[in-house]
N, C-alpha and C positions, 0 to 999 in steps of 0.2 A: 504494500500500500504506500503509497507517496502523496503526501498530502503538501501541497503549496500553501503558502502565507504570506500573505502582502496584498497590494490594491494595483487595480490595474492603472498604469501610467504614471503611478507613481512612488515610482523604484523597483527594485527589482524583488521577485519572487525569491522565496527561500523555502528551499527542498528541505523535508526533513521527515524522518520513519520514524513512526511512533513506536515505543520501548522502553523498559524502565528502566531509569535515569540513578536510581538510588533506593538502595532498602536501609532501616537504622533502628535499633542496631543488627551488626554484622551474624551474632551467634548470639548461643543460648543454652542452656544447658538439654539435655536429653528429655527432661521432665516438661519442658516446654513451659507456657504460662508468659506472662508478661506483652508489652505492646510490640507490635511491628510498625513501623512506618514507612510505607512505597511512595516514591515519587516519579512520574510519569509525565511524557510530555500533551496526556492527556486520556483521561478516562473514562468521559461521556458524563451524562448526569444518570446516571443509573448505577447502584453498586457492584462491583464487579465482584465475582467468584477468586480466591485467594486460595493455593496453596502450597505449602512447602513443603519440599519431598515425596512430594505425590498423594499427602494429609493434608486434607480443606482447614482450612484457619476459621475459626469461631470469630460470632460477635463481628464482622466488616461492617466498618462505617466508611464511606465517604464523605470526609471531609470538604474537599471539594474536586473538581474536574483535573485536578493533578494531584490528589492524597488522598491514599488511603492507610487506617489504622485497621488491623485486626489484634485478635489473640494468636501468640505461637500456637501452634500444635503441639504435641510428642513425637519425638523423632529421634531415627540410630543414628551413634557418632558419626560425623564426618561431613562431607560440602553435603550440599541440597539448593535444588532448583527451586528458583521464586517465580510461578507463575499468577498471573492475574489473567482473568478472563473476562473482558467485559461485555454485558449484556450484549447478545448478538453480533459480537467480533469475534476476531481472533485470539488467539492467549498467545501474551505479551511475555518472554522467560526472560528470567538471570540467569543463567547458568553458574549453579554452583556458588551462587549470590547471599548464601547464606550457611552457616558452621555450626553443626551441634557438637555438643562439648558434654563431653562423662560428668 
């Protein structure tokens, strides 16, 4: 998906793929629990579907059309993939965007 930004005639369009920009914090321990924060160069006004390691996150809110808060999940040591999916798109990854910890 390529989406443009700007006005016509004046100045020039700016290409950019939408994809998350930031998760915070990085890890967490195994037990999960505590907030996540994703920031996105945009995420619709609908709450999007969140999850890490291939475990849906509890409790997403959107914040606004570039942030969302969930709950960690529970998850085995080591990276995990932070996806977001939003309402009738496609799902947006980190790869590996995210560290559970013993």
């Amino acid at each position: 998906v390529l989406v443009l930004v700007g006005q016509w005639g004046l100045g020039p369009a700016i290409a950019s793929t939408p994809g998350i920009v930031s998760v915070a914090p990085t890890g967490a321990t195994t037990a999960g629990g505590g907030t996540i924060t994703i920031t996105d160069s945009g995420f619709g006004m609908i709450t999007p579907a969140v999850t890490i390691g291939g475990t849906a996150a509890t409790d997403v809110v959107l914040v606004s059309d570039t942030t969302v808060t969930a709950t960690i999940p529970a998850g085995s040591p080591g990276l995990a993939d932070v996806v977001v999916t939003p309402d009738g798109g496609s799902p947006l990854a980190l790869r590996s965007g995210f560290e559970y910890r013993s």
